[in-house]
C-alpha positions as CSV (number, residue, x, y, z in Angstrom):
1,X,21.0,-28.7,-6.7
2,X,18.5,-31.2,-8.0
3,X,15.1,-29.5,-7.7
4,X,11.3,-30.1,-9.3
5,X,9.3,-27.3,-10.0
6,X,5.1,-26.9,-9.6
7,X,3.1,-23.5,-10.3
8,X,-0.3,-23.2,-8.1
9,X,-3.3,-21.1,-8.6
10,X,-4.6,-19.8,-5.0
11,X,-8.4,-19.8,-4.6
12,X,-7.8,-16.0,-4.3
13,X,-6.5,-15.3,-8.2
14,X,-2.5,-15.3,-6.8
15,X,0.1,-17.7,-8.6
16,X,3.1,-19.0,-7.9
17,X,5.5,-21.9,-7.9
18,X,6.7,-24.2,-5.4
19,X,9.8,-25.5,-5.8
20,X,11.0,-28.5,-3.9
21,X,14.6,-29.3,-3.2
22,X,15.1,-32.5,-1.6
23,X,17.1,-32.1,1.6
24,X,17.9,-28.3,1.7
25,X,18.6,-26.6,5.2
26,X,16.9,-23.3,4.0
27,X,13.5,-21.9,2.8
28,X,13.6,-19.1,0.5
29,X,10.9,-16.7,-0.7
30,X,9.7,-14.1,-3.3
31,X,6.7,-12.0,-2.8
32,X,5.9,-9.7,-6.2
33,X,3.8,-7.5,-6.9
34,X,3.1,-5.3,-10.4
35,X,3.2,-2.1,-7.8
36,X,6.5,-0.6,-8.9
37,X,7.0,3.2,-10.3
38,X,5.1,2.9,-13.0
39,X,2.2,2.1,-11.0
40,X,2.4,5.1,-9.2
41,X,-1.1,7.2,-9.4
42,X,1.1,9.9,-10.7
43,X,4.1,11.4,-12.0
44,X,3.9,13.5,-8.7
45,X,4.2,10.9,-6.3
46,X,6.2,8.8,-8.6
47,X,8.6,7.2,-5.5
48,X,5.1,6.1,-3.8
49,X,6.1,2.4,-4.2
50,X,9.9,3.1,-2.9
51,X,8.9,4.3,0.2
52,X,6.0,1.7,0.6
53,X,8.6,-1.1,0.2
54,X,10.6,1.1,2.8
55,X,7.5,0.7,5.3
56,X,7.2,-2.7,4.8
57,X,9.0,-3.9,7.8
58,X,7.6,-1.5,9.5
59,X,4.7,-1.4,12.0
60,X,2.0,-3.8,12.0
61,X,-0.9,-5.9,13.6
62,X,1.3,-7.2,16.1
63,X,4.8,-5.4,16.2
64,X,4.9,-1.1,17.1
65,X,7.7,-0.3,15.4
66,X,10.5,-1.5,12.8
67,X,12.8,-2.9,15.6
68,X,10.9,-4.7,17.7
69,X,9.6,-6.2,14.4
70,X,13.1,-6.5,13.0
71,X,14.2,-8.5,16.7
72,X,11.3,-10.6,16.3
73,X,12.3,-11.7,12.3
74,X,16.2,-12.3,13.1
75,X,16.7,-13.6,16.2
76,X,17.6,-17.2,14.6
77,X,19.0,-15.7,11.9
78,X,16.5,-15.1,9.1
79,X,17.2,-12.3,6.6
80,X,14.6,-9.8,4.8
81,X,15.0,-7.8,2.1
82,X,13.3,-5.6,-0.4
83,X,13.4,-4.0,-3.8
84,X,11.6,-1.7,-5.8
85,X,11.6,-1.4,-9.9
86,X,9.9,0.5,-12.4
87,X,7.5,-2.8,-12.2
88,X,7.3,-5.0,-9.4
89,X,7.6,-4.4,-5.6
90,X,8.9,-7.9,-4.1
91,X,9.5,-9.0,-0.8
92,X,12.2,-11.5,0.1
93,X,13.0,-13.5,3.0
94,X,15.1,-16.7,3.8
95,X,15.5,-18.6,7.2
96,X,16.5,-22.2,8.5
97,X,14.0,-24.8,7.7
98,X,13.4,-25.2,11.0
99,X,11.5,-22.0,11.2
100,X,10.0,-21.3,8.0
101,X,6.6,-21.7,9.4
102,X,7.2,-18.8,11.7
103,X,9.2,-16.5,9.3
104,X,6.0,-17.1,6.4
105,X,3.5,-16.1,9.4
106,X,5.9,-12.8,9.7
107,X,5.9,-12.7,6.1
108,X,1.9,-12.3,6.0
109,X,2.1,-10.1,8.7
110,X,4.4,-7.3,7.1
111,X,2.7,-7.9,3.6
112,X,-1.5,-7.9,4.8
113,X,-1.3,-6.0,8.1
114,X,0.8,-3.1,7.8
115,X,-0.1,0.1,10.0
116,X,1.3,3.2,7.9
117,X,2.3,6.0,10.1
118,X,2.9,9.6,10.3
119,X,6.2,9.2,12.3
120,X,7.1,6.4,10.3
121,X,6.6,7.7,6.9
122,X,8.8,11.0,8.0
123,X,11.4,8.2,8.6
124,X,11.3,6.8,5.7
125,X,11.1,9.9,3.5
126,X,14.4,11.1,4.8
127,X,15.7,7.7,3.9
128,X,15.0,7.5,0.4
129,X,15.8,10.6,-0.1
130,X,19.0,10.0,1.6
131,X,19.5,6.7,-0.8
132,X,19.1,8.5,-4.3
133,X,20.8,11.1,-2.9
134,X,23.6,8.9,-2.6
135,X,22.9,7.5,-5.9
136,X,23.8,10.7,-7.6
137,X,27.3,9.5,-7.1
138,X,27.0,6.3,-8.9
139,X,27.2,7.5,-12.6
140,X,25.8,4.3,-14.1
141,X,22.8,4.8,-12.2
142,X,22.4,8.4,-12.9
143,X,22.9,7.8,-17.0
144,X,20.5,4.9,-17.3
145,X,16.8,6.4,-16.4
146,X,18.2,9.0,-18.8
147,X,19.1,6.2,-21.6
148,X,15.6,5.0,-20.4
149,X,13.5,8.3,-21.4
150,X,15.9,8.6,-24.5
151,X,14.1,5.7,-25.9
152,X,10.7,6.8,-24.8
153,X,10.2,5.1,-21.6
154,X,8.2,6.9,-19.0
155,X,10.3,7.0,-16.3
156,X,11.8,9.5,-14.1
157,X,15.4,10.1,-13.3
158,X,17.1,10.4,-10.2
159,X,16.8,14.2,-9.4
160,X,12.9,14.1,-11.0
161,X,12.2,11.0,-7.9
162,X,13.7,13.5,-5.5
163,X,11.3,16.1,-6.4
164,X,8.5,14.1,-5.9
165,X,9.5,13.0,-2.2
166,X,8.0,16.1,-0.7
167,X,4.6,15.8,-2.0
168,X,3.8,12.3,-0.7
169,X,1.6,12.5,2.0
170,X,-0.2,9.0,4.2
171,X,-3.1,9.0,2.1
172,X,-1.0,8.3,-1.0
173,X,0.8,5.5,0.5
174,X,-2.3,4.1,1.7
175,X,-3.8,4.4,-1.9
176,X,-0.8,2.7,-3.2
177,X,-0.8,-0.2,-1.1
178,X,-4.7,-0.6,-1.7
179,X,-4.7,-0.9,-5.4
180,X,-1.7,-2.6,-5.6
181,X,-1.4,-5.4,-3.0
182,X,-3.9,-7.9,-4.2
183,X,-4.4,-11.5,-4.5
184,X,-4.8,-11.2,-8.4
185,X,-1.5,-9.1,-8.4
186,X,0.5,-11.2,-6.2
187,X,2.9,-13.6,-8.0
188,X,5.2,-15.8,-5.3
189,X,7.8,-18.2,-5.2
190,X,8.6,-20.4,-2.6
191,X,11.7,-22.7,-2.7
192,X,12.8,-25.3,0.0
193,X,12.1,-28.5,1.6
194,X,8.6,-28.9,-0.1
195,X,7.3,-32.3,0.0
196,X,5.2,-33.1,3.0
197,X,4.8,-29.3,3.3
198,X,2.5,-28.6,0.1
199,X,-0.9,-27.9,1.4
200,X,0.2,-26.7,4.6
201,X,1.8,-24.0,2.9
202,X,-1.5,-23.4,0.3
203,X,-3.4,-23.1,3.6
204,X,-0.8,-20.5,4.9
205,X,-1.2,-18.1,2.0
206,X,-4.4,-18.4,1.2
207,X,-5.6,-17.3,4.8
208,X,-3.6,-14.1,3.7
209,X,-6.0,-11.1,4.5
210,X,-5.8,-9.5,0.6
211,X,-8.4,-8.1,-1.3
212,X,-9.2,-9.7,-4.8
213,X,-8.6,-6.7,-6.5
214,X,-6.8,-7.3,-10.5
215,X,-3.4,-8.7,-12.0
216,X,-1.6,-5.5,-13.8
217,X,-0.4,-5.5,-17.3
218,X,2.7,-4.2,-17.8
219,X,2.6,-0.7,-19.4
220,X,3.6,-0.5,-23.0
221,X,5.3,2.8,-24.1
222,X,6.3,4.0,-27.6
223,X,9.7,3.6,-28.2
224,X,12.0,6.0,-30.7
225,X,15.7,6.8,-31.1
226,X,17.4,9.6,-29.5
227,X,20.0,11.9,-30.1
228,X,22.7,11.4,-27.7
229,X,22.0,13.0,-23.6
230,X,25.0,14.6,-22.0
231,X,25.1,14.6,-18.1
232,X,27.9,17.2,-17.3
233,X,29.5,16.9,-14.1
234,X,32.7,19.4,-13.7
235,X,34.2,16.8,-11.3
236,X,34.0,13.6,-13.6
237,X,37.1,12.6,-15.0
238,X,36.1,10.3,-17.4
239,X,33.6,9.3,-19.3
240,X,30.6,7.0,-17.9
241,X,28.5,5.9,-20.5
242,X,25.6,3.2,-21.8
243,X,23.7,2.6,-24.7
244,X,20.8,0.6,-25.6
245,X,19.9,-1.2,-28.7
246,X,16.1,-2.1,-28.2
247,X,13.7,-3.9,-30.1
248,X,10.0,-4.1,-29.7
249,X,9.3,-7.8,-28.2
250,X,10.0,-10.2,-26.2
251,X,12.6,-12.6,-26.4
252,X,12.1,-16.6,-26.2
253,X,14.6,-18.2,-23.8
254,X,16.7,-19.5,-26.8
255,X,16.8,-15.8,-28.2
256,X,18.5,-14.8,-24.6
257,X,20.7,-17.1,-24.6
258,X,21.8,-16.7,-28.0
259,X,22.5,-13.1,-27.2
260,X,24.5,-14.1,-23.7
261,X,26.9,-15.6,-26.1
262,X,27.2,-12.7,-28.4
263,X,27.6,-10.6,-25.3
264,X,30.5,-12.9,-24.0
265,X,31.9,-13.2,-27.2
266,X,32.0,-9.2,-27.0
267,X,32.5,-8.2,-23.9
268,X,32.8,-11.6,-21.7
269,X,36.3,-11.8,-20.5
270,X,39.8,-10.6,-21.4
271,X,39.7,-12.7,-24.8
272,X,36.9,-11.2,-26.4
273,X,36.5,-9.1,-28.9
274,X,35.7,-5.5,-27.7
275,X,36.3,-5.3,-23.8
276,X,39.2,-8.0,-24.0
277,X,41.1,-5.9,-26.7
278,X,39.9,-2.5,-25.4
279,X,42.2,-4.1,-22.1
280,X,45.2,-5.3,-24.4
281,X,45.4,-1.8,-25.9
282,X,44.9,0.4,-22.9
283,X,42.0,1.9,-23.7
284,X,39.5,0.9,-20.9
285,X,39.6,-0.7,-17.3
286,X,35.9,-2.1,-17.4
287,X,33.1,-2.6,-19.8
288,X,30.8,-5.0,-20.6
289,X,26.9,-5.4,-22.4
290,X,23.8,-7.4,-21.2
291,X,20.6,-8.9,-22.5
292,X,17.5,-8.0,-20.5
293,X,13.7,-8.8,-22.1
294,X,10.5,-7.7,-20.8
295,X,6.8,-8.5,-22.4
296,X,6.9,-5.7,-24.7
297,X,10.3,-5.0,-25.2
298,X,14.1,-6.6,-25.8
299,X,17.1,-4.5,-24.7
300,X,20.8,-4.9,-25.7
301,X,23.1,-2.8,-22.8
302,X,26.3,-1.7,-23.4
303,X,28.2,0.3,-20.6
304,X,31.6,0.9,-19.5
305,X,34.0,3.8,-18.1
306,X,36.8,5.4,-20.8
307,X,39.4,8.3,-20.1
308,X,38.8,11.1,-22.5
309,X,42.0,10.7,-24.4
310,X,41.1,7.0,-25.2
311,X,37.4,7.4,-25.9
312,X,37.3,8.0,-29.6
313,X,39.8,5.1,-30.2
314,X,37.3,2.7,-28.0
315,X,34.0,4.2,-29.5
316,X,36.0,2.8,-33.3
317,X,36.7,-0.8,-32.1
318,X,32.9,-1.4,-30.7
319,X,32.0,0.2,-34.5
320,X,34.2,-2.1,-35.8
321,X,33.8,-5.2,-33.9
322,X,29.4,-4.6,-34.1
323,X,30.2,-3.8,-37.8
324,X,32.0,-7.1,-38.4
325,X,28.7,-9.0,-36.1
326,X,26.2,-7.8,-38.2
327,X,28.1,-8.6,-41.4
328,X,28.3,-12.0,-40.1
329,X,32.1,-12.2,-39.3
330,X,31.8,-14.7,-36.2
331,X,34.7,-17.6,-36.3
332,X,33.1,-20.7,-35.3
333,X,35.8,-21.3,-32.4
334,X,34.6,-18.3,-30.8
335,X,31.2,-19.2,-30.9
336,X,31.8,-22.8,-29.8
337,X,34.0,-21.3,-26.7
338,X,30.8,-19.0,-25.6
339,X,28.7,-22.0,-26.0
340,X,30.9,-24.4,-23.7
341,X,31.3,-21.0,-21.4
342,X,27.5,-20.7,-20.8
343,X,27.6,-24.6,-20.2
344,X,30.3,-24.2,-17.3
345,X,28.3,-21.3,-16.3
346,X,24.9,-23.6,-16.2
347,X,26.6,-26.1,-14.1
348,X,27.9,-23.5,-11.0
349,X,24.6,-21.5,-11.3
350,X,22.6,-23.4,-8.8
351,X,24.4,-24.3,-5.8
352,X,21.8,-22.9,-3.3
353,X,18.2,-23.0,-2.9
354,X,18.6,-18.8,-3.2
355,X,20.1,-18.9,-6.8
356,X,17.7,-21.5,-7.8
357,X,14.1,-18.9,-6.4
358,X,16.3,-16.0,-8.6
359,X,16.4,-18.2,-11.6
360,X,13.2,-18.7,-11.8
361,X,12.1,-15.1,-10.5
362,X,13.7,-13.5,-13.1
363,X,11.6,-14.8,-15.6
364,X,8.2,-15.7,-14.2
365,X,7.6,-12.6,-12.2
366,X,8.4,-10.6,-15.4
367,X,7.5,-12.7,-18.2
368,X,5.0,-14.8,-16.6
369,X,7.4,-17.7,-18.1
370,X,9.1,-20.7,-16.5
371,X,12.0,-22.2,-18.3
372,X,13.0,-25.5,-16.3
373,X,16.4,-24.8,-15.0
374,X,17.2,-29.1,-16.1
375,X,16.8,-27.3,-20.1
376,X,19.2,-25.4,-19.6
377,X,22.3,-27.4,-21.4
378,X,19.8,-28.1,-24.3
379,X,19.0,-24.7,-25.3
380,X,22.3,-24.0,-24.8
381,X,23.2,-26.2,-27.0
382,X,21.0,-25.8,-29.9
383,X,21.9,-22.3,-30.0
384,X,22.5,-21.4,-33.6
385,X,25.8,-19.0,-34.8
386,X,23.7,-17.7,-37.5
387,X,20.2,-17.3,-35.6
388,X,22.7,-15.1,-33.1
389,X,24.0,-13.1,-35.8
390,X,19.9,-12.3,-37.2
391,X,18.8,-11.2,-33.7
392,X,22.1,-8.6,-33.4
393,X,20.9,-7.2,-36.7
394,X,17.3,-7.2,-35.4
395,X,18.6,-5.2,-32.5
396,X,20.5,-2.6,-34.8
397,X,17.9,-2.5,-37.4
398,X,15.0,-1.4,-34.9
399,X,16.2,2.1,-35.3
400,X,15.5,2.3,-31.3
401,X,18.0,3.6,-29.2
402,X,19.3,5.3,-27.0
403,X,22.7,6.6,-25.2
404,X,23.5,8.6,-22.3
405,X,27.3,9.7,-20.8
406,X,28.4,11.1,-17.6
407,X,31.5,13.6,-18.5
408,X,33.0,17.1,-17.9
409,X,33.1,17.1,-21.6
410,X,31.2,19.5,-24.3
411,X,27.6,17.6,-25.0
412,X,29.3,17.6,-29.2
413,X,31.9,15.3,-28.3
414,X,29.8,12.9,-27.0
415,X,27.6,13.4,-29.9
416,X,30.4,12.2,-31.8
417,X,30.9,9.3,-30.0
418,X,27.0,8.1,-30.5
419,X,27.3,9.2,-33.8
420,X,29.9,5.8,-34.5
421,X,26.7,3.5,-33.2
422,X,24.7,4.5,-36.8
423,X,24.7,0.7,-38.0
């Protein structure tokens, strides 16, 4: 969808971009702040910004309770949402255009006016609790916090978050919401029909009732290697694993996309190199890797699921296959056929006004960058085969990283596997 792009300074220290799409039916929003786990006062009350994303829809100025706030938001068929991460806390909403006025005016109401409560919080408690309890079943997200502390990140993992449920009381929420929920730390993006709409909604969001307060830096942490974490689960019958291949700054957009096509060439579909003849061999149903970049730090993902009996074979091809990347082995047709996948890709990859806001969210609200969607196909194609190959042996030559696995095995097998990722 054709779209132009503007980022605005408030008068209160919050920034954001409006993006205008000409003609769309729907108005979509992001509201983020820097208030996620690592924000947390302490390690004690470390899912503090969980539950307050929890409470957001909650009870306010003008509604008593979730539902009747929840009746009010939907009844023309507007959806909320909203996430937490070890960074941000954002809010997300999208409605007709017919009503966006009256969806933002909610929107400022849940955000600036909430009215935290005893009965409420109780709720909510037994909810997330409930949710990462749930989560203990997912293997992927049980391994990663654990890949995440491997490499020195300070984070908890999903039975040290449970923990911490019990000691958070109204005042810590309260605290939470105070410190965090600022003008200065507020980053938005607003996507829709703009024009004609521009200062009307300037007018909207900086009558929003937030104290000035400061914009959060993100929290650096010293990163190491790791010898390998085993998660032993007598039940699992395979092996759940992921590894990370970190190094110690941030990417540029041409870096990322540079490693997407590494990562397809890899592990992009049933032709490539690892997952694609992992699947012609038998070895594995899924895997795949991902490129993820923050202000301080780079990550390259690997994860998949692998019976026992096939592990060790599958752990030799990705040796193998990384081996021959780093030593340059990359045929020109394959790199050509990620570049003109990621091209295909670029042309499906905004079709609504919603994919376009998480384009430009992903980036922005952690990066503080704005790469303009339109430059896409240009940095796609100026991506360089042997600039690709220099970042993977960045990557491996870091000497950060990390790997966790979810098995019924002994913790020395899966030693051994890790052991085959010494590059």
């Amino acid at each position: 969808m054709k779209h132009s792009i503007e980022e605005i300074r408030l008068r209160n220290g919050a920034r954001g971009l409006l993006i205008d799409v000409p003609g769309a039916s729907v108005m979509s929003t992001r509201i983020q702040f820097r208030a996620g786990m690592l924000y947390a006062k302490n390690k004690e009350v470390y899912e503090i910004p969980h539950i307050v994303e929890h409470l957001a829809f909650g009870a306010n100025a003008k509604y008593k309770d979730e539902q009747a706030f929840e009746a009010e938001f939907t009844k023309n068929g507007a959806y909320h949402n909203a996430w937490t991460s070890d960074i941000s806390v954002c809010y997300e909403t999208e409605c007709a255009d017919f009503e966006w006025e009256r969806i933002m005016e909610l929107q400022r109401v849940s955000i600036t006016e909430p009215k935290f409560n005893d009965e409420e919080l109780k709720s909510e408690k037994a909810n997330v609790r409930s949710e990462l309890t749930g989560y203990m079943n997912d293997y992927y997200r049980l391994l990663w916090p654990r890949v995440q502390q491997a490499v020195g990140e300070e984070v908890l993992d999903l039975p040290e978050r449970i923990k911490t449920i019990p000691n958070i009381e109204l005042k810590d929420i309260r605290e939470h919401y105070r410190r965090t929920h600022t003008a200065k730390n507020m980053m938005f993006i607003i996507a829709g029909k703009i024009r004609g709409r521009k200062h009307k909604i300037i007018r909207m969001l900086e009558g929003w009732n937030l104290k000035e307060g400061e914009k959060f830096e993100i929290p650096m942490s010293e990163l190491h290697a790791s010898e390998a974490i085993s998660i032993r689960r007598k039940d699992a019958s395979n092996i759940t694993f992921g590894f990370s291949l970190v190094t110690p700054r941030h990417l540029e957009p041409d870096e990322v996309f540079a490693m997407n096509c590494l990562n397809h060439i890899l592990n992009g579909t049933t032709n490539s190199k690892i997952f694609g003849a992992a699947r012609k061999r038998g070895l594995v149903y899924g895997m795949g890797s991902s490129i993820a970049s923050n202000a301080n730090s780079s990550y390259w993902d690997f994860d998949g699921e692998v019976n026992i009996e096939n592990a060790e074979a599958l752990f030799e091809l990705i040796q193998t296959e990384l081996m021959k990347t780093l030593n340059g082995d990359v045929l020109d047709m394959d790199f050509l056929a990620a570049k003109s996948y990621a091209l295909g890709r670029f042309q499906m990859g905004a079709q609504t006004v919603g994919q376009i806001a998480d384009y430009y969210a992903e980036g922005y609200f952690t990066n503080e960058t704005i790469e303009k969607y339109d430059n896409m196909p240009n940095l796609i194609k100026g991506i360089d085969k042997f600039k690709m190959i220099e970042l993977a042996r960045e990557f491996a030559g870091a000497g950060i990283k990390g790997f966790a696995a979810v098995s019924s095995v002994e913790k020395a097998f899966i030693s051994s596997l890790e052991s085959r990722l010494n590059f």
